[in-house]
Every structure is written in structure tokens, then in C-alpha cells.
N, C-alpha and C positions, 0 to 999 in steps of 0.2 A: 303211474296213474294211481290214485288213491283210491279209495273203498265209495268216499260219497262220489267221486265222478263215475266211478264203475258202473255205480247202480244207476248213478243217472242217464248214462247211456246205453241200458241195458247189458252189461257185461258182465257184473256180480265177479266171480271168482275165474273169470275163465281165463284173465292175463297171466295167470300165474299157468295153466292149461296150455296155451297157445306157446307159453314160454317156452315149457318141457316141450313140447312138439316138435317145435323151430330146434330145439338143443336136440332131441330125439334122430330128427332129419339130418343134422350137422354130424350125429356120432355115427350112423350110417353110410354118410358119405366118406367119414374119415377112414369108416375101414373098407371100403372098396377101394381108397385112391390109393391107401396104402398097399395092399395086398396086390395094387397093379403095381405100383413103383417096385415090391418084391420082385415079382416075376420077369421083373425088366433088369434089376440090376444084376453087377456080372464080379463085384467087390467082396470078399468076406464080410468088411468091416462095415460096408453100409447093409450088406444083405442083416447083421447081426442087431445095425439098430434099426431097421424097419422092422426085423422082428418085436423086436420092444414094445416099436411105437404101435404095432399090431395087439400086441396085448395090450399095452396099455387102449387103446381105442376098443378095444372089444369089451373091457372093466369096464368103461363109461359108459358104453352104448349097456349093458347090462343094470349098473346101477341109477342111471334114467329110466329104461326101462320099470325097475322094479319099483321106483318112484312112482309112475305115471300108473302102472297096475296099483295100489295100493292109495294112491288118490282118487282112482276110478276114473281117470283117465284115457286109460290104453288097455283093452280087451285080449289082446292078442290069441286066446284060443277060444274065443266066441263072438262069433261073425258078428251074428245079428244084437247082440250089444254093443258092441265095436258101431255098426251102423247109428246105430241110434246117439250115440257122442257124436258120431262125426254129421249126423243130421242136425242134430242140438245147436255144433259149434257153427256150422253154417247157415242155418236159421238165423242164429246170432250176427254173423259175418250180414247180413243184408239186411236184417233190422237195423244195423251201425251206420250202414250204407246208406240208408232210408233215411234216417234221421239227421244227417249228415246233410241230405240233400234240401231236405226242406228247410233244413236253419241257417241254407245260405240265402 
């Protein structure tokens, strides 16, 4: 989406926000699915690369992370600013919504 549709729909910068989010969510996921499939397998050689891929998944989920605190993003050790993004991005979320509705 481009910069003038952003703004026309009220979203300014936040595609780039909801992106890291969504990827944020995904590296999360990635190291819990992994660190089951560890405790499940019974292999050296696969237990060796799910280690890996466990590191390697904890790298990403950290450097997102460090992204997203440093965009002002993602609060993670202060609640009530953390609330206040995620109130921001959802205010946002139903103005889209709103607007969306009356321009059909």
C-alpha cells in the first residue's frame, strides 16, 4: 500500500507496524512448534537440527523484537505503553473498518 493511500485511509505508518507484528506472532510460533517437535523427537540427527532451527528461531524472534522496541512498536517491559499502541493500532483497526463500510 503506498504512503498517499495510507493516509487516505487513515493508517499513516502503521502497515509497516502490523507487519513486524504479524512476523513478531509467526517467530513466536515458530519457537514453540519447534521446541515441541524437540521434545518429541527420538533421532540424534533430527534432535541436532531442531536445535538449530531453535536457534536460529529465537535470533529472529529477538531481532524483530529489537526492531519493533526501537520503532516504538513493542513496549515489552512497560505495560501501560505497550496498551496504549495496542489501543492506537485498534482504534485504527475500526476506523478502516468504518470507512470501508460507508464507501460501499
Amino acid at each position: 500500500m503506498n504512503g498517499m493511500v495510507q493516509d487516505m485511509v487513515g493508517m499513516g505508518s502503521m502497515t509497516d507496524q502490523v507487519i513486524a507484528t504479524d512476523f513478531l506472532i509467526a517467530a513466536k510460533t515458530g519457537v514453540k512448534n519447534i521446541a515441541l517437535a524437540l521434545t518429541e523427537t527420538s533421532t540424534p540427527e533430527v534432535r541436532d537440527t531442531l536445535k538449530q532451527y531453535l536457534m536460529d528461531a529465537v535470533d529472529t524472534h529477538e531481532q524483530i523484537s529489537k526492531y519493533m522496541v526501537n520503532k516504538g512498536y513493542y513496549h515489552p517491559n512497560n505495560l501501560s505503553e505497550q496498551l496504549n499502541v495496542d489501543l492506537k493500532a485498534a482504534q485504527t483497526a475500526l476506523n478502516l473498518n468504518q470507512s470501508q463500510n460507508t464507501s460501499s
